[in-house]
N, C-alpha and C positions, 0 to 999 in steps of 0.2 A: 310288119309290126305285129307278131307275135304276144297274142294276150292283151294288146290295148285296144280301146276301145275310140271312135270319131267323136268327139268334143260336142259338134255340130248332131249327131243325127242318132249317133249309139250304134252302129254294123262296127264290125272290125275286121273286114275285107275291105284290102288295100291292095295298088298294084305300085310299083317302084316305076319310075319314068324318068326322063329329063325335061329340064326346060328351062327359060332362060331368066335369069332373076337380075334384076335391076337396082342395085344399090345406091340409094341415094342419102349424102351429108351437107347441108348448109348450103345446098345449090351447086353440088359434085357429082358426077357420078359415076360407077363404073357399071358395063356391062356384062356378064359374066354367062355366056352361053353353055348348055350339057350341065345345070347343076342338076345332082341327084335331089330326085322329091320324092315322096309319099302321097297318091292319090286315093282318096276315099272311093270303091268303087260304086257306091251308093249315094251321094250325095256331090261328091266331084271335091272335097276339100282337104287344100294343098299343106301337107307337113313336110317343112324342112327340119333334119337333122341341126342341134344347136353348133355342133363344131365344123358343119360345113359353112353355117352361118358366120363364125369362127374366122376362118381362113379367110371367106370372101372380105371381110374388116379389113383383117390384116393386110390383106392385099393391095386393099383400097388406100390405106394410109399409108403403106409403103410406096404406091404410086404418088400419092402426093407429096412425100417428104423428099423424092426424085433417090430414091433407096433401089426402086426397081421400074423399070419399063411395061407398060406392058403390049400384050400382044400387038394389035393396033390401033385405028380409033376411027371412030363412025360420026360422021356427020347428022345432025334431025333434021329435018324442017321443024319452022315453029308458023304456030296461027295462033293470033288474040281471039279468045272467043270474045262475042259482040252481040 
């Protein structure tokens, strides 16, 4: 990220990484693991590019309009917190 500046802190030393981002609609989700991010190396704060953000939508609602499959599917546990 050449010449911008962290939102959060003001360094503009960044390192590129992946990781896994979790898109959630109206109680849907997909999982989308390796997406590219931008991390702050000074403060740790995560920028994603707006057309990666882009694709993963699209992805999302093409899974649900049964358009496209996707890879597989992962089961959660769930707990009420109490």
């Amino acid at each position: 990220m050449s010449e911008k500046k962290c939102n959060f802190c003001g360094s503009n030393d960044y390192e590129t990484k992946t990781t896994d981002y979790l898109y959630s609609h109206k109680g849907n989700y997909l999982l989308v693991p390796n997406t590219p991010v931008e991390v702050c190396c000074c403060c740790g704060m995560v920028y994603y590019d707006a057309s990666v953000l882009k694709r993963i939508e699209q992805h999302f609602f093409a899974i649900q309009k049964k358009e496209e499959k996707p890879d597989s599917y992962v089961k959660l546990p769930q707990i009420a917190f109490s």
